[in-house]
C-alpha positions as CSV (number, residue, x, y, z in Angstrom):
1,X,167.2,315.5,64.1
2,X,170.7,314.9,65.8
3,X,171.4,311.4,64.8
4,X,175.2,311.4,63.7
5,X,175.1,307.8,61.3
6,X,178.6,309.2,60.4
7,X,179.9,308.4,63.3
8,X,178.6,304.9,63.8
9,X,180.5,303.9,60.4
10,X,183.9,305.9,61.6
11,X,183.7,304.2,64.9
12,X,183.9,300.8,63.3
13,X,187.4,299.4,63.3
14,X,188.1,296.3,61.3
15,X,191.6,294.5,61.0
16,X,192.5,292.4,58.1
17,X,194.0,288.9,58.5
18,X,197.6,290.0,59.1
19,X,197.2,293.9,60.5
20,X,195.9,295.4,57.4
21,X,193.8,298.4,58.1
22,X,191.4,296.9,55.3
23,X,189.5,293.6,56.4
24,X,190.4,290.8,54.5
25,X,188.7,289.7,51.8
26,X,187.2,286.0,51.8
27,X,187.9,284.6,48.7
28,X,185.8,281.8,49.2
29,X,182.4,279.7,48.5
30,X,182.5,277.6,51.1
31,X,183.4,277.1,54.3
32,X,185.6,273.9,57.0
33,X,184.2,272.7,60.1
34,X,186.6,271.0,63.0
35,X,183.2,268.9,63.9
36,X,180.6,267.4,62.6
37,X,178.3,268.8,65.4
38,X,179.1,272.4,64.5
39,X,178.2,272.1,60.6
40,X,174.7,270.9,62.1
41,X,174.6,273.6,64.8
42,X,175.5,276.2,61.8
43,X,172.6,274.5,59.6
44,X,170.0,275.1,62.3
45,X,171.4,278.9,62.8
46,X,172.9,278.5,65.8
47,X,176.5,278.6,65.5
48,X,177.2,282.4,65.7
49,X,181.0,283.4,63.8
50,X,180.6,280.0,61.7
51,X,180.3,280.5,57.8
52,X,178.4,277.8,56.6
53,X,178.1,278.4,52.8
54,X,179.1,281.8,50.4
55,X,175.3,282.0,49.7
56,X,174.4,282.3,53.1
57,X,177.2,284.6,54.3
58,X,180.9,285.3,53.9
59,X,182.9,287.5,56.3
60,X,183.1,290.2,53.8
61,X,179.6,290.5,53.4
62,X,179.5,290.1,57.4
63,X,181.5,293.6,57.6
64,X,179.6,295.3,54.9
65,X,176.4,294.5,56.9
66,X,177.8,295.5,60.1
67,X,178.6,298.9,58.7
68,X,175.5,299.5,57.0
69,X,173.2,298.4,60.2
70,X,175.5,300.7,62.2
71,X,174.6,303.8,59.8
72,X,170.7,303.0,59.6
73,X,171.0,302.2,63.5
74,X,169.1,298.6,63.1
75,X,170.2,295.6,65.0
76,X,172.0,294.4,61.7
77,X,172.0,293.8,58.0
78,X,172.1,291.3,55.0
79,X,173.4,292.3,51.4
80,X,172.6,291.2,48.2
81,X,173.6,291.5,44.7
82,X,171.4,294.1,43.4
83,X,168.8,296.4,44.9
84,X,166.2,294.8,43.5
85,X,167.9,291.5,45.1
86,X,166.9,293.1,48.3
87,X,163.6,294.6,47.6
88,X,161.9,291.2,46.1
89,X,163.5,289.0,48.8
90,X,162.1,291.4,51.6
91,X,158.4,291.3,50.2
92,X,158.7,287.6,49.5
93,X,159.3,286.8,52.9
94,X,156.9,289.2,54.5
95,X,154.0,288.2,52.2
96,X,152.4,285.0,51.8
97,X,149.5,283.9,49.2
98,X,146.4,286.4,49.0
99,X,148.2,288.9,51.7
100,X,148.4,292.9,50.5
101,X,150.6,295.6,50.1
102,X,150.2,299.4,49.8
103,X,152.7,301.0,48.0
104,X,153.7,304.3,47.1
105,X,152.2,305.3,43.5
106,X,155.6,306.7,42.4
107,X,158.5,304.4,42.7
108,X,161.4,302.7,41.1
109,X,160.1,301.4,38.0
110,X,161.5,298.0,38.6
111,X,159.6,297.8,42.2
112,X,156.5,298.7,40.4
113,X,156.6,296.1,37.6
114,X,157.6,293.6,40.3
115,X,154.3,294.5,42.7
116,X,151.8,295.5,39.7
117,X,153.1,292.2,37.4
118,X,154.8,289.7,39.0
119,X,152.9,289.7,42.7
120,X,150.2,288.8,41.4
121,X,151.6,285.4,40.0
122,X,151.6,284.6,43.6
123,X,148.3,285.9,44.5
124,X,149.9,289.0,46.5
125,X,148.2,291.8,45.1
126,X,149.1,295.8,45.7
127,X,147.1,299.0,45.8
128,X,149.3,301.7,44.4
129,X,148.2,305.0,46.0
130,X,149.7,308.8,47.0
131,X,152.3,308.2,49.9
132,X,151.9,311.8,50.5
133,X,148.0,311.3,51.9
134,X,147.9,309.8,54.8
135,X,144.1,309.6,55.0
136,X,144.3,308.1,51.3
137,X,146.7,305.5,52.5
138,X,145.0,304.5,55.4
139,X,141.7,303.8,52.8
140,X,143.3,301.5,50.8
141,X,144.7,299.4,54.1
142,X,142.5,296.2,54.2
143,X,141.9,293.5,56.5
144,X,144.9,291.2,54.0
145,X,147.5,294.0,53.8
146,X,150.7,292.9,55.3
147,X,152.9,295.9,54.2
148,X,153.4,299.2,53.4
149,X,155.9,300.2,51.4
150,X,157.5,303.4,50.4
151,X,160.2,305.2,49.3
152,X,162.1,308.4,51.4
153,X,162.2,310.2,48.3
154,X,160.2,309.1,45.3
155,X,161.6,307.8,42.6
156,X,161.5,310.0,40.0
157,X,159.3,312.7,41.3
158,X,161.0,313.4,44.4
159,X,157.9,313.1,46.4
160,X,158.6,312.8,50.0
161,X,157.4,310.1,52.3
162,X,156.2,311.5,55.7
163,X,157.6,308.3,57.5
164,X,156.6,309.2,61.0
165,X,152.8,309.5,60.1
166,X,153.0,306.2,57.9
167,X,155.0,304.3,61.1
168,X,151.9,305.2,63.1
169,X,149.2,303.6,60.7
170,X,151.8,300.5,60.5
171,X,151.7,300.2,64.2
172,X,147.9,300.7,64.0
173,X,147.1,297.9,62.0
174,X,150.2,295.8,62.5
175,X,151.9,296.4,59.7
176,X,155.6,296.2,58.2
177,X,156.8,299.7,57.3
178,X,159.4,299.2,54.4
179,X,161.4,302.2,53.3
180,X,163.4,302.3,50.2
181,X,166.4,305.1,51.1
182,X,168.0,305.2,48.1
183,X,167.7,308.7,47.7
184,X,168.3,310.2,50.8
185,X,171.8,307.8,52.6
186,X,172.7,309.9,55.7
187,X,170.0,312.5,55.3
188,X,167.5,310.8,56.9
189,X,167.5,307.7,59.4
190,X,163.9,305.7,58.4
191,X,164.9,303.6,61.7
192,X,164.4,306.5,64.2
193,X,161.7,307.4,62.0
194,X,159.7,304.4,63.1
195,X,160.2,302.4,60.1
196,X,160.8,298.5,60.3
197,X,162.8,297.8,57.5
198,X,165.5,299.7,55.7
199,X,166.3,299.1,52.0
200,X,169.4,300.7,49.7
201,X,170.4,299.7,46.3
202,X,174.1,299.9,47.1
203,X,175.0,300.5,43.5
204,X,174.1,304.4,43.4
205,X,175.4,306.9,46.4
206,X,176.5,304.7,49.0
207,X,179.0,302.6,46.7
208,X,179.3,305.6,44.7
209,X,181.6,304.9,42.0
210,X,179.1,303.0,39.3
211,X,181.2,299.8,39.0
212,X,178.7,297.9,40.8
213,X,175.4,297.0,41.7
214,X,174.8,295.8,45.5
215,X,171.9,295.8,47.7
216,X,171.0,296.0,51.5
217,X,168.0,295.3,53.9
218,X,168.4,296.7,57.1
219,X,165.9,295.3,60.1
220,X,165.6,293.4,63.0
221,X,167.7,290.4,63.8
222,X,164.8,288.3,63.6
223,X,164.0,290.1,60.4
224,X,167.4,288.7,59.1
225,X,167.6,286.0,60.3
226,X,164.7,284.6,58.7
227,X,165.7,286.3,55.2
228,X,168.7,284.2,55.8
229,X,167.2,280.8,56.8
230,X,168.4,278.0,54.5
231,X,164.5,276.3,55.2
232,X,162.1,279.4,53.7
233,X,164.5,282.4,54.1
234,X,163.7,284.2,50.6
235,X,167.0,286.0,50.3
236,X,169.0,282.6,50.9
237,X,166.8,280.2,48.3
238,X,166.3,283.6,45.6
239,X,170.3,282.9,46.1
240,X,171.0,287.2,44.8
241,X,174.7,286.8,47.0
242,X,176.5,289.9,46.8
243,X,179.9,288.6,45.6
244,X,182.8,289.6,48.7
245,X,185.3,291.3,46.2
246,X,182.5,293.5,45.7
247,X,181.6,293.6,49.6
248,X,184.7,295.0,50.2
249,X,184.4,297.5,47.9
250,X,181.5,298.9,48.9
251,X,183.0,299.1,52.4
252,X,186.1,301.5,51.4
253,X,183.6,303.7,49.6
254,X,181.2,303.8,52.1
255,X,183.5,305.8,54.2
256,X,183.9,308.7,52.5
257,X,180.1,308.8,52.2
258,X,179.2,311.7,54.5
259,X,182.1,314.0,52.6
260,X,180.2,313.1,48.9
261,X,176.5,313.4,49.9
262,X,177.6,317.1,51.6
263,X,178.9,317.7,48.1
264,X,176.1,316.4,45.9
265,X,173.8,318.4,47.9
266,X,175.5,321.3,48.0
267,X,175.6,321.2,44.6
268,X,172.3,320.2,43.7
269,X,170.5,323.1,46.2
270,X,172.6,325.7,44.1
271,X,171.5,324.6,40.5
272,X,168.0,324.1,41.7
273,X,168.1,327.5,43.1
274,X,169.7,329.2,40.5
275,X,167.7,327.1,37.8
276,X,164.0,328.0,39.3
277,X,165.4,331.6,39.7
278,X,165.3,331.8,35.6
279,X,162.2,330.4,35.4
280,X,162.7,326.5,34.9
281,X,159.9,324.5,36.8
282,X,162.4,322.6,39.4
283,X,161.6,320.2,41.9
284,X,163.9,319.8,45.0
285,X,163.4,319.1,49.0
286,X,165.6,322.0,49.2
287,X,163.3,324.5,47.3
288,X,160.6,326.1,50.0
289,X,158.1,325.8,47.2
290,X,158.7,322.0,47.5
291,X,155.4,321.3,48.7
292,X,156.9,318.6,51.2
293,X,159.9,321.5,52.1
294,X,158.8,321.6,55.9
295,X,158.6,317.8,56.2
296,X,161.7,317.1,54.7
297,X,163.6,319.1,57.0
298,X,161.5,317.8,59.9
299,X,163.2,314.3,59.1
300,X,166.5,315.0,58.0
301,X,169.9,315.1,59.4
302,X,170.4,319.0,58.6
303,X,174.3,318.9,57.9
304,X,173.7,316.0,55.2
305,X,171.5,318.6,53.3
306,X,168.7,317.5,50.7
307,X,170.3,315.2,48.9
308,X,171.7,314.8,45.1
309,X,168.7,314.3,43.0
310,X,166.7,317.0,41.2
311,X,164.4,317.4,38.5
312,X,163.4,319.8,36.0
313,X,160.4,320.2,33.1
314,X,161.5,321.3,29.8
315,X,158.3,320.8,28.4
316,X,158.6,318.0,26.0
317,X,160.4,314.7,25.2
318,X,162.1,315.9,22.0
319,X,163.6,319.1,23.9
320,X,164.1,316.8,27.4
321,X,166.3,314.8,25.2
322,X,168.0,317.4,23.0
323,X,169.2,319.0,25.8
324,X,170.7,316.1,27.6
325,X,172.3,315.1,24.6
326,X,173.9,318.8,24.3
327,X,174.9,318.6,28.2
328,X,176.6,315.1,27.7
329,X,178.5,316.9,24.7
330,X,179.5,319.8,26.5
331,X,181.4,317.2,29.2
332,X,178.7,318.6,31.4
333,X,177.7,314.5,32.4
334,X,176.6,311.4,30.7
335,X,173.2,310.4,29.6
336,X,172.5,307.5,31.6
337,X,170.6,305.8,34.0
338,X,171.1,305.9,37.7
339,X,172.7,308.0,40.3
340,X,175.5,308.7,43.2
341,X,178.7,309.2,40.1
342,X,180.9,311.4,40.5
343,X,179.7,313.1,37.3
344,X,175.9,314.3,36.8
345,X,173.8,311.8,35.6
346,X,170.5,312.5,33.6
347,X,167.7,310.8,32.1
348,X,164.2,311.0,31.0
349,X,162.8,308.6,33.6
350,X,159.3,308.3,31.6
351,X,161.3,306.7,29.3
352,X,164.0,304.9,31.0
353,X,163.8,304.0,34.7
354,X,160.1,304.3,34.9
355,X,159.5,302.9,31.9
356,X,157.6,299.5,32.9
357,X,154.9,302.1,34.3
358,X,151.7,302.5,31.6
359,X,151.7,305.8,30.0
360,X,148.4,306.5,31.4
361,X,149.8,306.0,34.8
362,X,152.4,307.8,34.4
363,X,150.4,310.8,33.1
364,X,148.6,310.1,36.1
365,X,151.1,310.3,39.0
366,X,152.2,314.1,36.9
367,X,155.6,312.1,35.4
368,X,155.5,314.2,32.3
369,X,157.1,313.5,28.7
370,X,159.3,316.7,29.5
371,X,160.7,315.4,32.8
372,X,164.8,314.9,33.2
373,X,166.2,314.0,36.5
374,X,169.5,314.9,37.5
375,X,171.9,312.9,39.6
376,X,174.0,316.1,40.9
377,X,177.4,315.4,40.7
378,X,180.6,316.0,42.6
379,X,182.1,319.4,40.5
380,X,184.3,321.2,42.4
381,X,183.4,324.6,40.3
382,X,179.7,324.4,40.1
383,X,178.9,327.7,39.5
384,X,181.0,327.2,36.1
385,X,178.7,324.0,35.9
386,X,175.8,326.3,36.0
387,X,176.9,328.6,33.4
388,X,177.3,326.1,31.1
389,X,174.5,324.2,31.9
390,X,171.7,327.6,31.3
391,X,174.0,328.0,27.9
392,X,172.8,324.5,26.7
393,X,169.2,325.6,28.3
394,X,169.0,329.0,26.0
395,X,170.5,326.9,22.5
396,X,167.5,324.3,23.1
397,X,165.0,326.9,24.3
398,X,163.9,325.5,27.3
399,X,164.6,328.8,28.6
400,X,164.7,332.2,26.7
């Protein structure tokens, strides 16, 4: 594809309140009026460039949004506090009582235990099938389902979502197509795609720097603007406000985005290279034996690569684990949860992130007791990373 989202967040040009280059920040919960006529107009939504409450909106979340509706090329943007701030508020306000989603099988554990055991609370119920299978997706679409729901790259399996084919069963039974892009910022644009609504957890690449968590839906205005509305907007009345010191930092990082996720992939394609080369069962969009290789590349934006995440198999839980420990002794990264640091991050998701899925399910879906993922990170040297890393391989015997 040729879509440059780069560009759109280099050509935005903000000035702060007295000529900084840096927006200002707007330290502030609420907001003046010079009439009593504009509060109302602002109540009723229409008073564009009036700030009616910090909940709602503040100018720094304003410019955040701005920026990451101009990378995802949607009309425009709301942030929230957390991913997961995002996520819930999007399917609360596209679903009602009784209504239906279809979801990918392998997600984020938290999306899961929201749709498999709080939905149905509410009567909104979710059939949990193989995004890859578009004829097994298109089964489980019923008369009720309002969504579909998916992530670019699965989380932690690295499945890959074929988002074009999925757009055109949304279309064909007027459904919302929600993609979760966590994984793949840059690399691929869901929007030109054909996907509704975009969805980041602005804590891992995009903010990049793990002193945060954020989160973003990307959509229509109308989309927005009813997330937003103080009467039934979810987003305003679940009240997950994104804080605007922490807008604004999430702005600076965002634009030295393009530079990291060139790095983390460049990185992650040679140790999953080199790593399946001595016989380690690896699983990257970059690897031809990928079985979604050809799609991937079919979507992507090429010179953004495959993205940071990677996984491998060691076999069992007790070497999975010995083996991170050894890496995170050997300063080769930290044993923890999430991704986009500057220093690799691994886990055992089956474990960890994906957790809140049964054991039977997960078994299921091929997430095995063995499994780490790897958030690649930044290191300048990474075939010295590599080195280092098959050393700790050989002492725990994951590889001979």
């Amino acid at each position: 594809m040729a879509i440059k989202p780069a560009n759109k967040i280099q050509d935005l040009q903000y000035f702060g309140e007295f000529g900084g280059v840096n927006p200002s920040i707007s330290d502030a919960s609420t907001f003046t009026f010079k009439s009593a006529k504009t509060m109302f107009d602002t109540f009723e939504g229409n008073a564009d460039g009036c700030y009616l409450y910090a909940r709602h909106t503040t100018p720094s979340s304003m410019y955040l949004g701005e920026a990451l509706a101009a990378m995802e090329g949607t009309e425009t943007a709301n942030v929230s506090a957390s991913g997961m701030g995002s996520i819930t508020s999007v399917l609360m306000q596209l679903c009602a009582a009784n209504d239906h989603v279809v979801s990918s099988r392998t997600i984020y554990g938290g999306t899961y235990a929201f749709l498999k055991n709080f939905a149905p609370r509410l009567n909104i119920y979710t059939s949990f099938v193989d995004i890859t299978n578009l004829k097994t997706v298109e089964a489980a679409i019923t008369t009720k389902t309002t969504v579909l729901y998916c992530e670019s790259v699965s989380n932690p399996l690295l499945e890959v979502a074929d988002i074009p084919g999925l757009a055109r069963l949304a279309k064909k039974y007027n459904l919302k197509l929600v993609v979760d892009n966590t994984f793949s910022p840059l690399s691929i644009s869901p929007k030109e795609l054909g996907a509704d609504i975009i969805i980041h957890s602005l804590t891992k690449f995009i903010n990049g720097s793990s002193d945060t968590v954020g989160g973003v839906v990307c959509g229509t205005q109308e989309m927005i603007d009813s997330l937003k509305s103080v009467i039934d907007g979810a987003a305003m009345l679940f009240g997950a406000t994104m804080d605007s010191l922490r807008a604004s930092s999430i702005l600076k990082n965002l634009r030295t985005l393009h530079i990291r996720i060139k790095q983390h992939s460049l990185n992650a394609m040679y140790l999953a290279q080199k790593f399946e080369k001595d016989g380690v069962k690896t699983v990257y969009p970059g690897l031809k034996s990928h079985p979604s290789h050809t799609l991937f590349k079919s979507m992507m934006n090429t010179e953004y690569g495959f993205g940071g995440m990677m996984t491998i198999d060691t076999g069992s839980l007790e070497k999975a684990n010995a083996l991170m420990e050894l890496m995170q002794k050997e300063n080769l990264g930290y044993l923890a949860v999430s991704l986009g640091f500057y220093k690799t991050l691994f886990s055992a998701p089956g474990s960890s992130t994906s957790s809140e899925i049964p054991e039977e399910e997960q078994k299921e879906m091929g997430l095995t007791d063995g499994l780490i993922r790897f958030s690649i990170g930044l290191d300048n040297d990474i075939e010295r990373t590599y080195n280092m890393m098959k050393a700790c391989m050989k002492t725990i015997g994951v590889i001979s």
